[in-house]
ZANU-577244 format. One line per field, with one value per residue (C-alpha): residue number from 0; residue in three letters; x, y, z. Coordinates in steps of 0.2 Angstrom, whole numbers, padded with zeros to 4 digits. Each point is the difference from the previous one (the first is absolute). Last residue first. Example, Ala and Ser with C-alpha at 12.3 -4.5 7.8 and 13.67 -1.06 7.14 Angstrom:
<zalos>
nr <- 1_0
rest <- SER_ALA
px <- 0068_-0006
py <- -0005_-0017
pz <- 0036_0003
</zalos>
This chain:
<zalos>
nr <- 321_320_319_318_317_316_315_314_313_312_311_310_309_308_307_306_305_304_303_302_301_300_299_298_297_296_295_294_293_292_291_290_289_288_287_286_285_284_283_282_281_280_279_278_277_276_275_274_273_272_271_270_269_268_267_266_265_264_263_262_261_260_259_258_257_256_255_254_253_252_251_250_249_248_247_246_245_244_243_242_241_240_239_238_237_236_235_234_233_232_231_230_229_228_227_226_225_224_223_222_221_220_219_218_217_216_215_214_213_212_211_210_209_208_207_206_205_204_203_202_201_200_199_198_197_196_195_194_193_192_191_190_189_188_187_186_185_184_183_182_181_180_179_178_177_176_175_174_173_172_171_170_169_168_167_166_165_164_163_162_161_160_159_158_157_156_155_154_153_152_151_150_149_148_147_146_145_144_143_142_141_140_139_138_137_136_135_134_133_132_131_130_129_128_127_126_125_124_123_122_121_120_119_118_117_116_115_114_113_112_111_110_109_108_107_106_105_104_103_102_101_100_99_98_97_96_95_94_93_92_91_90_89_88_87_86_85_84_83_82_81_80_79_78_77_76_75_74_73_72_71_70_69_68_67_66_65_64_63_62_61_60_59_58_57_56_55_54_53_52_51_50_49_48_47_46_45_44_43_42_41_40_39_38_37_36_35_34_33_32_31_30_29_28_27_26_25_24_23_22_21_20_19_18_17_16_15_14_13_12_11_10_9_8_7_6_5_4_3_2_1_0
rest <- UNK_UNK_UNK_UNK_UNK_UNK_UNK_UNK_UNK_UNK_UNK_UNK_UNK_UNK_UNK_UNK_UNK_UNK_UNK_UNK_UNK_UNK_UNK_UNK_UNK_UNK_UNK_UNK_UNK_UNK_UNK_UNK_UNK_UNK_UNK_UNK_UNK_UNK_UNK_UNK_UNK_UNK_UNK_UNK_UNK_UNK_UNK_UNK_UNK_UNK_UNK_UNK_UNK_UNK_UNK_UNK_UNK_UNK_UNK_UNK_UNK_UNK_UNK_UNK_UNK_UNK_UNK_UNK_UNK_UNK_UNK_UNK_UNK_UNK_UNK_UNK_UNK_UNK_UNK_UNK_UNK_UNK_UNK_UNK_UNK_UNK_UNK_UNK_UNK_UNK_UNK_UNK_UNK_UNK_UNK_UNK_UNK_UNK_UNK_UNK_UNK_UNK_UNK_UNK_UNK_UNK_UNK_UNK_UNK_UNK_UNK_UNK_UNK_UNK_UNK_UNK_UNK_UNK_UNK_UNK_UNK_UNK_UNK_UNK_UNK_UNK_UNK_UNK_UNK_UNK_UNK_UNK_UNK_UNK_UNK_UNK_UNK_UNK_UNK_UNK_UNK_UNK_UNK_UNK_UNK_UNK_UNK_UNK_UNK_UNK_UNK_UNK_UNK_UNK_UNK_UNK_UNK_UNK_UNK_UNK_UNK_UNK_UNK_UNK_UNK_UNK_UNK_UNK_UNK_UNK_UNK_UNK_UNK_UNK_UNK_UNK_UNK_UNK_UNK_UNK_UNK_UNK_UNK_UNK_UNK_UNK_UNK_UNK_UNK_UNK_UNK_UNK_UNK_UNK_UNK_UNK_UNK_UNK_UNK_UNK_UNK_UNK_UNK_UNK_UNK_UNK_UNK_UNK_UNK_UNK_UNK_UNK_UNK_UNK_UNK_UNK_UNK_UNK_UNK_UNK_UNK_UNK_UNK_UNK_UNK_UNK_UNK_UNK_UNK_UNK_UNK_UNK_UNK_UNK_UNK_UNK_UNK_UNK_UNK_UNK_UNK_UNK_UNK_UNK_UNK_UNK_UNK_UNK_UNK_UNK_UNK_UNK_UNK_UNK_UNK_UNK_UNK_UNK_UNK_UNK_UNK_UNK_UNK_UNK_UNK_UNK_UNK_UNK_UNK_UNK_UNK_UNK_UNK_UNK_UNK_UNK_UNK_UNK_UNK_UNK_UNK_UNK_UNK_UNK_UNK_UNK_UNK_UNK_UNK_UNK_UNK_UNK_UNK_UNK_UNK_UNK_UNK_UNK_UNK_UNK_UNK_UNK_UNK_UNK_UNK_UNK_UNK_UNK_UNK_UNK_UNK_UNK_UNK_UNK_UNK_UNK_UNK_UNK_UNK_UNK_UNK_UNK
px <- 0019_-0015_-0004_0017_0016_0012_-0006_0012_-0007_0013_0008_-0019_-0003_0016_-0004_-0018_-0004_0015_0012_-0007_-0001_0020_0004_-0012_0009_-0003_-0010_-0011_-0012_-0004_-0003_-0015_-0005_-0002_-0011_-0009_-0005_-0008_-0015_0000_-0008_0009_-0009_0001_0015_0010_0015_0015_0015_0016_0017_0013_0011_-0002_0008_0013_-0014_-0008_0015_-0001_-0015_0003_0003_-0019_-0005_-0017_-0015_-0011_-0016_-0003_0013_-0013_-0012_0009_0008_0018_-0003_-0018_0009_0019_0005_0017_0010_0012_0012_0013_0001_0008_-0006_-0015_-0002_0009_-0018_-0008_0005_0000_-0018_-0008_-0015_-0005_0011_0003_-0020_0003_0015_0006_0007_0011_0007_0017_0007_-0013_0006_0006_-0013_-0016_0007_0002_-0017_-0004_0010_-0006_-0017_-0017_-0001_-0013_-0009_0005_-0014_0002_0015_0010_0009_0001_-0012_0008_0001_0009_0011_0001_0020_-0006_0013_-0007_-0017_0002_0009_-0012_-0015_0009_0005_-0018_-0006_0014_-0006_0014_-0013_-0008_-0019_-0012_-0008_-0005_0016_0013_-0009_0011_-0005_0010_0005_0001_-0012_0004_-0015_0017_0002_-0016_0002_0015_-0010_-0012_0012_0010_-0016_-0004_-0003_-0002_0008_-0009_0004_-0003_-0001_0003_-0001_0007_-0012_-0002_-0007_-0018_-0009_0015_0005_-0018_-0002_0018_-0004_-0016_0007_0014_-0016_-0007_0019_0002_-0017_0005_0007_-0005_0003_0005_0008_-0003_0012_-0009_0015_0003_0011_-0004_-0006_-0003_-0014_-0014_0005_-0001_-0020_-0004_0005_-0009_-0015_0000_0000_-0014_0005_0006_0015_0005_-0005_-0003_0011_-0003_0014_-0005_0007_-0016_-0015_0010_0006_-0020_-0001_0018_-0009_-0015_0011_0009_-0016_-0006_0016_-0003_-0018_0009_0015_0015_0011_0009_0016_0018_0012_-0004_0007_0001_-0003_0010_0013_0005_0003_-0012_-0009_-0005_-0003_-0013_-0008_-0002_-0010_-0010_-0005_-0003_-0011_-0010_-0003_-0007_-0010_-0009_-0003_0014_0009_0000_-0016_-0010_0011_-0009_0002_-0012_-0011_-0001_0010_-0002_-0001_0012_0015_0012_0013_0008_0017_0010
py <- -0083_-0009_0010_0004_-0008_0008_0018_0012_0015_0005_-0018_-0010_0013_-0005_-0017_-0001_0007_0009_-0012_-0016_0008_0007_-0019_-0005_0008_0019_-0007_0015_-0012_-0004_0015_0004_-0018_0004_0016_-0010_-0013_0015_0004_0015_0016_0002_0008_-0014_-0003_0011_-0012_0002_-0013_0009_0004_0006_-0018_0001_0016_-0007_-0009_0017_0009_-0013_0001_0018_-0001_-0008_0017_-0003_0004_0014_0002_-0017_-0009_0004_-0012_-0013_0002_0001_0011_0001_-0001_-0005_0007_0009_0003_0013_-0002_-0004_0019_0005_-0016_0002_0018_-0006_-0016_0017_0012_-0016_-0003_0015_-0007_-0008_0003_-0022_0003_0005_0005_-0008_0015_-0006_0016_-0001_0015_0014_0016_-0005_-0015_0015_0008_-0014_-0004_0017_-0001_-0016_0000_0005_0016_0010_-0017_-0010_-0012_-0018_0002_0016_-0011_0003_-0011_-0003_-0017_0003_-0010_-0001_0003_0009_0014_0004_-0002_0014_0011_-0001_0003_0017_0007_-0003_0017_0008_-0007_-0010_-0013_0013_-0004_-0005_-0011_-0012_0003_-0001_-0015_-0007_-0016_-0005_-0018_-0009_0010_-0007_0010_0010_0003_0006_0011_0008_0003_0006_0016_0002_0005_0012_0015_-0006_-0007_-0018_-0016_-0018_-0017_-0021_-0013_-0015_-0010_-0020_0005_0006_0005_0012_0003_0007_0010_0010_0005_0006_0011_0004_0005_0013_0006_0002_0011_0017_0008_-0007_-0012_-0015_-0016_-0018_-0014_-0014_-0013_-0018_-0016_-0018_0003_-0020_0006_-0008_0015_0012_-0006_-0004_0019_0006_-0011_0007_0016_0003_-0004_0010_-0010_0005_0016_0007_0015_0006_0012_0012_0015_0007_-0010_-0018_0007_0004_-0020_0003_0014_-0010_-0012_0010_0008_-0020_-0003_0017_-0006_-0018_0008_-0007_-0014_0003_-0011_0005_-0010_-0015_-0017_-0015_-0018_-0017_0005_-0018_0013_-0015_0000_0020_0000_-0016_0007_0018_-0012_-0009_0014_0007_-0014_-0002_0020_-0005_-0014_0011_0017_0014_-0006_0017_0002_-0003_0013_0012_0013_0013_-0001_0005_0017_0013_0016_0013_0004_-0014_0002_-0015_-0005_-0015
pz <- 0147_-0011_-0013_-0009_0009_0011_-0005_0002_-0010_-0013_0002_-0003_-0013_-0010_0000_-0006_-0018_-0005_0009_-0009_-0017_0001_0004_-0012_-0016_-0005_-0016_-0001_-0004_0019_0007_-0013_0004_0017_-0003_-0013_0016_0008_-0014_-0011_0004_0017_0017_0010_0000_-0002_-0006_0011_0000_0007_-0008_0010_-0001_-0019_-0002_-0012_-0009_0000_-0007_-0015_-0004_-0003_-0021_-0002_0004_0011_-0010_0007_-0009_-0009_0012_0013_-0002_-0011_0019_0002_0014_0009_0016_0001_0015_0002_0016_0007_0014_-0013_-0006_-0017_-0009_0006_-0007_-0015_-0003_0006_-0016_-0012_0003_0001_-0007_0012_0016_0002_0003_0017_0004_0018_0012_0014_0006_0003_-0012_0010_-0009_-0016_-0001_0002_-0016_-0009_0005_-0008_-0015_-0004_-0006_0007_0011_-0012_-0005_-0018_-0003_-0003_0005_0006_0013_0017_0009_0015_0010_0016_0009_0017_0007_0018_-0003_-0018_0004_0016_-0012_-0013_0009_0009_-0016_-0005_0002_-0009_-0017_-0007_-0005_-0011_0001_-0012_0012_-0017_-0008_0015_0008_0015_0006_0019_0004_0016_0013_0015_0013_0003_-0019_-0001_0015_-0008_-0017_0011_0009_-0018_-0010_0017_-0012_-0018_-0015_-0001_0006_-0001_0009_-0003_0012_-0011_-0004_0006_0017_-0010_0017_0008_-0018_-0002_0015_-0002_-0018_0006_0012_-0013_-0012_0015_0003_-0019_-0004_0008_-0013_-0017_-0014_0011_-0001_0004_-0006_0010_-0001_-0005_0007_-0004_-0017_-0004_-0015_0011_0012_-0010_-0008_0021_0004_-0014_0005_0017_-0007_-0012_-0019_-0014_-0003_-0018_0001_-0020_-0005_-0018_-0002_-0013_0013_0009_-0009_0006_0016_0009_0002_0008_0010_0003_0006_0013_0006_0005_0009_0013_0003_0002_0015_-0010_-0005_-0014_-0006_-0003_0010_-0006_0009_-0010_0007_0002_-0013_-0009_-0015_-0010_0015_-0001_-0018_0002_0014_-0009_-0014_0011_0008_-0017_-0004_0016_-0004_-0016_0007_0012_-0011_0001_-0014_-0007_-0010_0018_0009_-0004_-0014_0003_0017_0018_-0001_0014_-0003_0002_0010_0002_-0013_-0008_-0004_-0005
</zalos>
């Protein structure tokens, strides 16, 4: 959900061996995730919300989820604390068909280092979406247009972890640019688990009222702000919602979602996407599914959420293959 990447790297606490990530456990939740997806006849899922990053940059994310537990009383074990090739072979053996490498900086000066990065990786790993950042800085709008000229298909935008006001002046040019070239952009604007300076609404909002087009996707559904974002959506039909960590036993305990705005998210079922963070999450993947699935939206709403309406948003003909 977050994780700041200064200090020291984590190689311990809460593995992934207590959360199926032996053999036969993942076998099991493959099987299980193949099960879901063939009874919805959905030939793979796409998630919009996964991290992919440079390792030594990984291993300080953990250690400040390993870090969470002393912080907030959140005990936050990795799930899938594995090297890469294996993450990318645990993904896959779950049928994700689609994926990102949601990279974002803390700092000047560090997102056109992780874009290059970025750029690599999707160029080795065809089945990811290239993914790319930005930060408030001179020349933000200078690589954020070379990203998108390298194809750059989805931006992440971390407003609790930059700590930066999205309606800062230097990123008038980066918005501008993303709103005219129609890429989404999943931003981290809710206050959850951790309210930041810039977190909420109001400065979203604030962003919206001056570039209506842009295609933001809230991370998180907006966790905990719920409501606020589910109207924001509402407001603007450019703008998408992705369903990490929500519905969670996880993140019911902190940040329930009111069982009164179900209904608005059926209504906004075709701006739904699947994300899950993988790998960063303290429960395994499958739960993320069943979280979905209990909400007793109906298939049809299942079927967009976790495959159809990222096919539309991105124009994929058909998953892995096309």
């Amino acid at each position: 959900m977050c994780g700041e990447t200064d200090g020291k790297a984590g190689t311990g606490g809460g593995g992934a061996a207590g959360l199926g990530g032996t053999a036969d456990g993942l076998r099991a939740e493959a099987e299980e995730v193949r099960r879901f997806r063939e009874r919805l006849g959905l030939p793979g899922l796409i998630d919009v919300h996964t991290h992919f990053m440079p390792e030594r940059v990984l291993r300080k994310v953990w250690a400040y989820f390993d870090s969470v537990g002393p912080m907030t009383g959140l005990e936050w074990p990795i799930a899938y604390r594995h090297e890469e090739e294996r993450r990318l072979t645990v993904l896959r053996s779950f049928g994700v068909e689609r994926f990102t490498s949601m990279i974002y900086p803390h700092k000047a000066g560090m997102a056109p280092w992780l874009n290059g990065w970025a750029e690599g990786f999707a160029a080795r790993v065809p089945d990811c979406l290239h993914t790319a950042t930005f930060y408030p800085e001179e020349g933000a709008d200078r690589y954020v247009q070379e990203a998108v000229e390298a194809g750059a298909r989805i931006f992440k935008a971390h407003l609790q972890v930059g700590a930066y006001d999205p309606n800062d002046p230097l990123l008038d040019g980066v918005w501008g640019l993303l709103q005219d070239a129609g890429i989404p952009v999943v931003t981290h604007c809710g206050s959850g688990p951790v309210p930041g300076a810039h977190t909420g609404p109001g400065p979203v909002s604030a962003l919206l009222a001056r570039y209506p087009r842009l295609r933001i996707v809230v991370a998180h559904l907006g966790m905990p702000e719920y409501a606020e974002f589910l109207e924001l959506a509402e407001r603007y039909p450019q703008i998408r919602l992705d369903t990490t960590m929500a519905f969670t036993d996880f993140s019911e305990k902190f940040a329930p979602f009111p069982a009164a705005d179900r209904g608005r998210l059926a209504d906004l079922g075709d701006r739904v996407l699947l994300g899950s963070d993988f790998p960063n999450i303290p429960y395994p993947y499958a739960h993320q599914l069943r979280s979905l699935e209990r909400l007793d939206l109906g298939d049809d709403w299942l079927r967009a959420v976790c495959r159809e309406n990222a096919v539309a948003l991105f124009g994929l003909a058909g998953g892995r293959s096309d």
